[in-house]
PDB file of N, CA, C, O and CB in Angstrom:
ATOM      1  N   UNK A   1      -7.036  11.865 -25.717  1.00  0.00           N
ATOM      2  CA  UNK A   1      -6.328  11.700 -24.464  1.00  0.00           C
ATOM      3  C   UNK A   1      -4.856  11.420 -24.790  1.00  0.00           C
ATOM      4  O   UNK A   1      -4.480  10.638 -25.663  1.00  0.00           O
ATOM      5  CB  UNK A   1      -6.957  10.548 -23.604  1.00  0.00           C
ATOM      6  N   UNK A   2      -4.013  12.195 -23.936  1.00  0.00           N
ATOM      7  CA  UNK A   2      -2.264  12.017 -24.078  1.00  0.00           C
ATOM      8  C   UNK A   2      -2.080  10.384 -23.842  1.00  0.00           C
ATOM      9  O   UNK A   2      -2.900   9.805 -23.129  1.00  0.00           O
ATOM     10  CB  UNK A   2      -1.210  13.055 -22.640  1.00  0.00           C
ATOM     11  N   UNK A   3      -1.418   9.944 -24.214  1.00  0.00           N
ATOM     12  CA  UNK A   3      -0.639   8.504 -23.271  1.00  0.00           C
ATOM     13  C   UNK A   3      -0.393   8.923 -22.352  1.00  0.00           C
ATOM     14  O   UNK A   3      -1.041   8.386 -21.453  1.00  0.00           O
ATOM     15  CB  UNK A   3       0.672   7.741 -23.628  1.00  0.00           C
ATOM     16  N   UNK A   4       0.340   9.769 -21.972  1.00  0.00           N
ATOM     17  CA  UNK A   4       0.867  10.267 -20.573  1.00  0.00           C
ATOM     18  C   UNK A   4      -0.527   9.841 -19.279  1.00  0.00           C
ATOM     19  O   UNK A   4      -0.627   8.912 -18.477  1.00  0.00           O
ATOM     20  CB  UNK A   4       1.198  12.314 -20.752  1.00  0.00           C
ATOM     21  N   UNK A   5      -1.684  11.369 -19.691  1.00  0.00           N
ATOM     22  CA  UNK A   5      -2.331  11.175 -18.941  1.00  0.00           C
ATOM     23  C   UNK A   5      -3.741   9.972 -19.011  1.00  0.00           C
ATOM     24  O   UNK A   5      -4.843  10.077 -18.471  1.00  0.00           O
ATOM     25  CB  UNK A   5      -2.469  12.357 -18.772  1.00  0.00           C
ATOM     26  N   UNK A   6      -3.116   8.682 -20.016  1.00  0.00           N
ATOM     27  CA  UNK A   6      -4.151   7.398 -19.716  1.00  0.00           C
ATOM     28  C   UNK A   6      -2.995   6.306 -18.809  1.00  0.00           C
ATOM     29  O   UNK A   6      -3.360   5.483 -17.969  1.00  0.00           O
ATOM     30  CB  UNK A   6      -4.878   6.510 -21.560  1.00  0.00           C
ATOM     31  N   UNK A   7      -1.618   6.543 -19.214  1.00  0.00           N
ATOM     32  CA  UNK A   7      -1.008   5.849 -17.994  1.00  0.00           C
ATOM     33  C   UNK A   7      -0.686   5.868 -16.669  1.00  0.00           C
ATOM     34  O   UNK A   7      -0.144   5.141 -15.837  1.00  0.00           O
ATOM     35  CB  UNK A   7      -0.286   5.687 -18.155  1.00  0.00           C
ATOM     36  N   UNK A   8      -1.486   7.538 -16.790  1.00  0.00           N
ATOM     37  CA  UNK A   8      -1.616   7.814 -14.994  1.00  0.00           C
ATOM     38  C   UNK A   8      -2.890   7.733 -14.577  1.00  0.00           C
ATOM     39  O   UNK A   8      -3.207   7.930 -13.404  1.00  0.00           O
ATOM     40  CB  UNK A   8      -1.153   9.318 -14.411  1.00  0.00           C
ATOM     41  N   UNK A   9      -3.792   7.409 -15.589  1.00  0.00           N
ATOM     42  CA  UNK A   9      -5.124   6.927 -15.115  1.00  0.00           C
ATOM     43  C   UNK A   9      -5.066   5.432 -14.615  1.00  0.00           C
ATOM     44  O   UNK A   9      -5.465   5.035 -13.520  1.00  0.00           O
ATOM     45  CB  UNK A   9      -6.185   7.057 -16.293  1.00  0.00           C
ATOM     46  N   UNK A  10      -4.570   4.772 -15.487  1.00  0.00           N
ATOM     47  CA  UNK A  10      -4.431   3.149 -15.232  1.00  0.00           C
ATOM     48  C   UNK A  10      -3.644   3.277 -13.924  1.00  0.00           C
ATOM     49  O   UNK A  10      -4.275   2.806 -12.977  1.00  0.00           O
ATOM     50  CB  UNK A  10      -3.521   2.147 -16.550  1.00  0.00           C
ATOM     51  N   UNK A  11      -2.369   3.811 -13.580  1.00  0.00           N
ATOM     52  CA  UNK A  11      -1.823   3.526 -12.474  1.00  0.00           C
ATOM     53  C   UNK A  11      -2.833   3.598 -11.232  1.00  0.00           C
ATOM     54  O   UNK A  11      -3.030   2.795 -10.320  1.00  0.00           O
ATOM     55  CB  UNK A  11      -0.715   4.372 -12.372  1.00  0.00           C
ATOM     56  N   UNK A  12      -3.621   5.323 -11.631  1.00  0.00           N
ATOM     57  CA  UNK A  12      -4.463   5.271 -10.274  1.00  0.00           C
ATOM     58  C   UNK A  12      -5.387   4.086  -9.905  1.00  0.00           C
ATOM     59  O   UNK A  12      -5.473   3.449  -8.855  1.00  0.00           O
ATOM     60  CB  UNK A  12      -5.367   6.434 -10.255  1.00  0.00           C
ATOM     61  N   UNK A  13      -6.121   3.965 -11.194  1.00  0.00           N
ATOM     62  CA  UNK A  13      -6.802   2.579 -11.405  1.00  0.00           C
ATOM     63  C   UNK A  13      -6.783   1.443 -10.414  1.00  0.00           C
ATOM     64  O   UNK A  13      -7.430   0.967  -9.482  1.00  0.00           O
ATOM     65  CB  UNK A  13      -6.260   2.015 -12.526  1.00  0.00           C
ATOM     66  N   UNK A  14      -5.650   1.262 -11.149  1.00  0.00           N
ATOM     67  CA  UNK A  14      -4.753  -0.201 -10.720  1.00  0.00           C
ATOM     68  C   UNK A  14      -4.485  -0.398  -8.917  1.00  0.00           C
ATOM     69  O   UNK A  14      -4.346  -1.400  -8.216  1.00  0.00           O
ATOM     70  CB  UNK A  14      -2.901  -0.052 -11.576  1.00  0.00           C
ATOM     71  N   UNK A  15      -4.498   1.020  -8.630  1.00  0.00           N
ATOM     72  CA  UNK A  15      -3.683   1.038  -6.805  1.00  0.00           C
ATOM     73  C   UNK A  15      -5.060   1.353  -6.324  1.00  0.00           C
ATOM     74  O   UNK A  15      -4.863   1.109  -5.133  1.00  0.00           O
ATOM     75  CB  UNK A  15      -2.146   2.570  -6.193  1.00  0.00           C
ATOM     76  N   UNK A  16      -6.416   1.749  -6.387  1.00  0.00           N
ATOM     77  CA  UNK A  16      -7.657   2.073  -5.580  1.00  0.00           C
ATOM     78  C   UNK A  16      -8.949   0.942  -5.891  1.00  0.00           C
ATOM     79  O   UNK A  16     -10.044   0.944  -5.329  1.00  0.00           O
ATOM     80  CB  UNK A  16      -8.136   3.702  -6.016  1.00  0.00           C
ATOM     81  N   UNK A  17      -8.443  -0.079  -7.025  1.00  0.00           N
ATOM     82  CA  UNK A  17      -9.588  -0.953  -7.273  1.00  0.00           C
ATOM     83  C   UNK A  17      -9.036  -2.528  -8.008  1.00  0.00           C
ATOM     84  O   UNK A  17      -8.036  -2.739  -8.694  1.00  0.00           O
ATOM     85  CB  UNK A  17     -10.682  -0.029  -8.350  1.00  0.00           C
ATOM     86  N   UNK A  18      -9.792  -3.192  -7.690  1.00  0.00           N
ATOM     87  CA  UNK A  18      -9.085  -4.978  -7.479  1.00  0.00           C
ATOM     88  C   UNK A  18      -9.102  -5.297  -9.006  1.00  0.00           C
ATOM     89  O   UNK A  18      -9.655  -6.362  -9.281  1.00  0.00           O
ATOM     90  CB  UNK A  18     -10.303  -6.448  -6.385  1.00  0.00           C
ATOM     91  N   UNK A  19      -8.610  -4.591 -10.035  1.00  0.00           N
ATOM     92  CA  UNK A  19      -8.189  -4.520 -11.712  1.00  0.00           C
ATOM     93  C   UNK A  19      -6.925  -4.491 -11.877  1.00  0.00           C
ATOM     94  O   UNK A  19      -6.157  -3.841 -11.167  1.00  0.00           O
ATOM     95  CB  UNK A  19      -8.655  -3.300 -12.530  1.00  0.00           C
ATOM     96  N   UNK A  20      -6.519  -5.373 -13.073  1.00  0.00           N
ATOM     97  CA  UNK A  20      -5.056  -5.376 -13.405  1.00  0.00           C
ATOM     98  C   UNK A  20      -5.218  -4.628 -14.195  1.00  0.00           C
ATOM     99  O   UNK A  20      -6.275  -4.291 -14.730  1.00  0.00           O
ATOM    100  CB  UNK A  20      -4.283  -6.487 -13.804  1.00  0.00           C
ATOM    101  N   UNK A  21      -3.634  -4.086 -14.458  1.00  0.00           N
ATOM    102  CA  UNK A  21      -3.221  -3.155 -15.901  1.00  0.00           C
ATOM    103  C   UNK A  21      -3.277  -3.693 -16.913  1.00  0.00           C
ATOM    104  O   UNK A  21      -3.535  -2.999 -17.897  1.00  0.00           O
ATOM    105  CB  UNK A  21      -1.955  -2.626 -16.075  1.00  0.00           C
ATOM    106  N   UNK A  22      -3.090  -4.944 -17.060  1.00  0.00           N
ATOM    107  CA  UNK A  22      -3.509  -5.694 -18.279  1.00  0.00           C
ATOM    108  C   UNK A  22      -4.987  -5.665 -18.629  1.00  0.00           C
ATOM    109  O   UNK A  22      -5.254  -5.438 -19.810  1.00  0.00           O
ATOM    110  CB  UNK A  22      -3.121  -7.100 -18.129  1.00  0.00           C
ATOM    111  N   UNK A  23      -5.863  -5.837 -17.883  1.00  0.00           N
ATOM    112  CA  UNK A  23      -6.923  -5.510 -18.140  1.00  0.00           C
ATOM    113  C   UNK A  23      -7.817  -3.841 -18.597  1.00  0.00           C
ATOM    114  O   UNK A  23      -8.720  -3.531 -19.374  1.00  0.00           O
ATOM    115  CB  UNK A  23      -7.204  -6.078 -17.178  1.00  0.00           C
ATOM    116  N   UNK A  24      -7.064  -3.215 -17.749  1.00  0.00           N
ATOM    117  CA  UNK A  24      -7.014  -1.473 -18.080  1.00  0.00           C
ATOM    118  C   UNK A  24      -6.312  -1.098 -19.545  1.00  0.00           C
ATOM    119  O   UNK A  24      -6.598  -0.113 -20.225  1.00  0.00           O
ATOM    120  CB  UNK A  24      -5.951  -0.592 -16.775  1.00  0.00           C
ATOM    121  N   UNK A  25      -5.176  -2.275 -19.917  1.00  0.00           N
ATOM    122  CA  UNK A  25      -4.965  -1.350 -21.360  1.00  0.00           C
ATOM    123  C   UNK A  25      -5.733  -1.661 -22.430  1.00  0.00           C
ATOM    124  O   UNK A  25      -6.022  -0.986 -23.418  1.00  0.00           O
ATOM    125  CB  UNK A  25      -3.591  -1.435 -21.977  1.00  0.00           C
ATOM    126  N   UNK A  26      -6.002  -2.656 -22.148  1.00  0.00           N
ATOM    127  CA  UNK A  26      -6.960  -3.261 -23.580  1.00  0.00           C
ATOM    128  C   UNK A  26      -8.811  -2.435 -23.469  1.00  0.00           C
ATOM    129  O   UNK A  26      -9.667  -2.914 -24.214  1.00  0.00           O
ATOM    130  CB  UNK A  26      -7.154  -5.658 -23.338  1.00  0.00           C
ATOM    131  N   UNK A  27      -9.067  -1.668 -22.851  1.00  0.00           N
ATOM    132  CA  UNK A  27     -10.316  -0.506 -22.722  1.00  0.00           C
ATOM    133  C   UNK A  27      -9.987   0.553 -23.689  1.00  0.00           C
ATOM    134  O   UNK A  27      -8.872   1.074 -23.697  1.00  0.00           O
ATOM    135  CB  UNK A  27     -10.469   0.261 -21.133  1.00  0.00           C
ATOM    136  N   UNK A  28     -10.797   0.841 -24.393  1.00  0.00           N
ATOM    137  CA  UNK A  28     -10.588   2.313 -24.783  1.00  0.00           C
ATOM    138  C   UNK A  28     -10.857   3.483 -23.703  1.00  0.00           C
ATOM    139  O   UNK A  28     -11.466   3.722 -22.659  1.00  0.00           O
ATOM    140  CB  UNK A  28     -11.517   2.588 -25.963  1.00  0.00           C
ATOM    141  N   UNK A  29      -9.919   4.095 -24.741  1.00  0.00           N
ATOM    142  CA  UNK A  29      -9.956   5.517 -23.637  1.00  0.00           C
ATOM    143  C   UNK A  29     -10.861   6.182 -23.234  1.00  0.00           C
ATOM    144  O   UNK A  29     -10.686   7.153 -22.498  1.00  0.00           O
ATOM    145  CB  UNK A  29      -9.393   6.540 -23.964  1.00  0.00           C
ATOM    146  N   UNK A  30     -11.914   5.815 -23.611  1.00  0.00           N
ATOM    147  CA  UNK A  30     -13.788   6.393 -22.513  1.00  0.00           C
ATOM    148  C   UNK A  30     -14.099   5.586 -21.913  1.00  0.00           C
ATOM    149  O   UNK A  30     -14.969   5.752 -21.058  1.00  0.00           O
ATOM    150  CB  UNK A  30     -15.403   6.701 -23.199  1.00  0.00           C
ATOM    151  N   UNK A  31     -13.380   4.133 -22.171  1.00  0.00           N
ATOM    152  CA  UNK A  31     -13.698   3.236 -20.705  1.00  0.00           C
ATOM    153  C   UNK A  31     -12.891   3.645 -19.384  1.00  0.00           C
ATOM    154  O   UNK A  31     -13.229   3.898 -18.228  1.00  0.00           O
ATOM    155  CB  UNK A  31     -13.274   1.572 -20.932  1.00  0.00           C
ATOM    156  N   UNK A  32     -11.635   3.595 -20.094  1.00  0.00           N
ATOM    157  CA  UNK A  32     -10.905   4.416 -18.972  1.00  0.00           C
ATOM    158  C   UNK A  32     -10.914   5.186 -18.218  1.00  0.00           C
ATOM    159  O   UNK A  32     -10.582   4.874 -17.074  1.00  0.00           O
ATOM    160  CB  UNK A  32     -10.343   4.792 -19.074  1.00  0.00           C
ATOM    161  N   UNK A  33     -11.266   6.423 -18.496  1.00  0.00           N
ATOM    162  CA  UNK A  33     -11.632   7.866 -18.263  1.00  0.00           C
ATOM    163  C   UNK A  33     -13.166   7.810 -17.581  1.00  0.00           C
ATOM    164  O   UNK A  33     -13.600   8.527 -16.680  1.00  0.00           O
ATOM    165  CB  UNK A  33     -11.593   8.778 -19.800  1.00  0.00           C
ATOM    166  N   UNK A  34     -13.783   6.825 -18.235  1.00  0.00           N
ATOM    167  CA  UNK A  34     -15.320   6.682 -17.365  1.00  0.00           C
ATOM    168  C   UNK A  34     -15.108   6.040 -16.131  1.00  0.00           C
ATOM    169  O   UNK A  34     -15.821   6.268 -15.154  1.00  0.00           O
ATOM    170  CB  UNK A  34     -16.530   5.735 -18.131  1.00  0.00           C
ATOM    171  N   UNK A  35     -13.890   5.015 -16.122  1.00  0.00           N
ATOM    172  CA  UNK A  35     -13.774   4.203 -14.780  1.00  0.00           C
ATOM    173  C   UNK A  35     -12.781   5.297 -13.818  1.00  0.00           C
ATOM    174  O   UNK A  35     -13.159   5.547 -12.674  1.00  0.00           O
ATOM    175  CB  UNK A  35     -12.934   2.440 -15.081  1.00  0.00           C
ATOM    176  N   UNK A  36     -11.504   5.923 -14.353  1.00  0.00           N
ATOM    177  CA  UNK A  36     -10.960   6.828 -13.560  1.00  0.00           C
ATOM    178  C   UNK A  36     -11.922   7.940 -13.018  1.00  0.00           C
ATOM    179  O   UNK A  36     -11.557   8.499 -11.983  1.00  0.00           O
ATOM    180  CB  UNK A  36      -9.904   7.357 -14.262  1.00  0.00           C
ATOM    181  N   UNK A  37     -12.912   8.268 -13.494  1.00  0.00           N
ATOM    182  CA  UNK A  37     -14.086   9.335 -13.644  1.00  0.00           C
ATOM    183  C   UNK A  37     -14.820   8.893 -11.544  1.00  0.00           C
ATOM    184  O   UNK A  37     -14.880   9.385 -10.417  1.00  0.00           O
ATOM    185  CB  UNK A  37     -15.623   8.680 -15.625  1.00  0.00           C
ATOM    186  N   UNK A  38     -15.107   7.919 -12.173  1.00  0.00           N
ATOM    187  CA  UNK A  38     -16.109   7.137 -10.849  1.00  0.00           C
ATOM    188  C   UNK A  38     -15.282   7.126  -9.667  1.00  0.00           C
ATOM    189  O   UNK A  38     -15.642   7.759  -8.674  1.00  0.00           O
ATOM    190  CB  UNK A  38     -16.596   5.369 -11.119  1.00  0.00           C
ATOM    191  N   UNK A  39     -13.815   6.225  -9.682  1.00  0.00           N
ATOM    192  CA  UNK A  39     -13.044   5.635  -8.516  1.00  0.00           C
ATOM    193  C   UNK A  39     -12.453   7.132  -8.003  1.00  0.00           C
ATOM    194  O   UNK A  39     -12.195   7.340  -6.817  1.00  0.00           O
ATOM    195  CB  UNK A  39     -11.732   4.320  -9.008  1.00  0.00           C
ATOM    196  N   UNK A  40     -12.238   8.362  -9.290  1.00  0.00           N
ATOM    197  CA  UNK A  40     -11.589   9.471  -8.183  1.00  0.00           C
ATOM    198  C   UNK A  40     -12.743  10.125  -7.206  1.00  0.00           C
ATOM    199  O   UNK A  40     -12.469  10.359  -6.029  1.00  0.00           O
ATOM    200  CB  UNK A  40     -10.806  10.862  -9.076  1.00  0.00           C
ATOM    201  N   UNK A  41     -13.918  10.381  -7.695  1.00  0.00           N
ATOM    202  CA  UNK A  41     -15.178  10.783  -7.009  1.00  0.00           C
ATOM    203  C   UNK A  41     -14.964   9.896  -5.799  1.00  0.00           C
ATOM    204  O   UNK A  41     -14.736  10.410  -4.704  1.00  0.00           O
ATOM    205  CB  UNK A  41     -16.648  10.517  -7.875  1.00  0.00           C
ATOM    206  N   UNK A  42     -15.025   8.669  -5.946  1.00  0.00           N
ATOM    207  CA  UNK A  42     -15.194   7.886  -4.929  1.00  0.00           C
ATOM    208  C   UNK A  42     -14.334   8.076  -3.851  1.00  0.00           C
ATOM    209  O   UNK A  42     -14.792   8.435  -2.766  1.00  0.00           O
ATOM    210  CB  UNK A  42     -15.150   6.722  -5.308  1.00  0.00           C
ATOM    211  N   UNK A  43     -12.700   7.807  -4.076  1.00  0.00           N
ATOM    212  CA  UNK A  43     -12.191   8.384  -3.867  1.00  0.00           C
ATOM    213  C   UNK A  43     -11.810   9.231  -2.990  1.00  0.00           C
ATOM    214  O   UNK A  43     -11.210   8.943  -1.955  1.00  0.00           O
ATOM    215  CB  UNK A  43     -12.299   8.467  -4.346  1.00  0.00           C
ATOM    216  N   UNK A  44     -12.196  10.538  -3.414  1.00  0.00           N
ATOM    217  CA  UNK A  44     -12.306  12.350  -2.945  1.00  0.00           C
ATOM    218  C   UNK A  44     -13.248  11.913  -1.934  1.00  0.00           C
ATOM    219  O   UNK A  44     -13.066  12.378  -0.810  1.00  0.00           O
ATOM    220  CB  UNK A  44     -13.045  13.808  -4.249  1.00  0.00           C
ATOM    221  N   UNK A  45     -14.250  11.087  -2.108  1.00  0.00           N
ATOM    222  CA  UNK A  45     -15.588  11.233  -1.177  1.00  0.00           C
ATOM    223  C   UNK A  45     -15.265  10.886  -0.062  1.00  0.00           C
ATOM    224  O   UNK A  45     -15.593  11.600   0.886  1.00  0.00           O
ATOM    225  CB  UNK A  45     -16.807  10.460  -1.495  1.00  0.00           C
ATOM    226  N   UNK A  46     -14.624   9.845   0.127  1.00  0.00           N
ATOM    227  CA  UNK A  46     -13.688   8.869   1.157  1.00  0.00           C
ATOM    228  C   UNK A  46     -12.601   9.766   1.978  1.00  0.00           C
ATOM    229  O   UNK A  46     -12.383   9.648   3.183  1.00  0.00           O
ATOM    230  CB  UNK A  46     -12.738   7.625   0.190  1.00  0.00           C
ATOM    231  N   UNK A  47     -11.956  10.694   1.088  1.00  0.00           N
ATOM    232  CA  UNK A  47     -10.977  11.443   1.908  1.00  0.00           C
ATOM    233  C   UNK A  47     -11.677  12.416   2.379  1.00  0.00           C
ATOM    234  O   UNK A  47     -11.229  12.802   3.458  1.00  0.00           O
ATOM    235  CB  UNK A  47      -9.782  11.945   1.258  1.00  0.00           C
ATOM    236  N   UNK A  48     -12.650  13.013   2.000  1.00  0.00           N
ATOM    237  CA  UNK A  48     -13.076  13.949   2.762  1.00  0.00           C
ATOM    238  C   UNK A  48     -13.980  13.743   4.182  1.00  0.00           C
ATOM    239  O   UNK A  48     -14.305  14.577   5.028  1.00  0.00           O
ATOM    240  CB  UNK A  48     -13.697  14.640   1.883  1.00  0.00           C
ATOM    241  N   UNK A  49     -14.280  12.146   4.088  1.00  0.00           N
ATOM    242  CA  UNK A  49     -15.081  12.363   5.167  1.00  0.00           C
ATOM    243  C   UNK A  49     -13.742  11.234   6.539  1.00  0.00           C
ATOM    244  O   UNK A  49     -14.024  10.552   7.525  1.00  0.00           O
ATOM    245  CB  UNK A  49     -17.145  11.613   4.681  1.00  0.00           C
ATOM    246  N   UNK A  50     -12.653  11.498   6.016  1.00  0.00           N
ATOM    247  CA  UNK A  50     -11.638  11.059   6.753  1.00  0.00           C
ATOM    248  C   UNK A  50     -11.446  12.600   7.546  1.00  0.00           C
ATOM    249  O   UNK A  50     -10.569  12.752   8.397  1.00  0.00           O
ATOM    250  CB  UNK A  50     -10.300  10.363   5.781  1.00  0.00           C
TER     251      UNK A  50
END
């Protein structure tokens, strides 16, 4: 995974679920990616039925 795209994971992270970034950097990057994985589904699921 780029830095780029794990610090735009943490940002999304950080703004859709009650987690600090401090807590998001210290995960490895399949924790990350497993938690960005879940909250965008979630997410998408939410906007679509808006």
């Amino acid at each position: 995974m780029q830095r780029q795209e794990r610090e735009n994971m943490i940002k999304f992270l950080s703004s859709v679920r009650v987690i600090s970034m401090e807590k998001l950097m210290v995960l490895t990057d399949e924790d990350v990616e497993h938690l960005y994985t879940r909250a965008y589904s979630t997410h998408e699921a939410y906007e679509e039925i808006i």
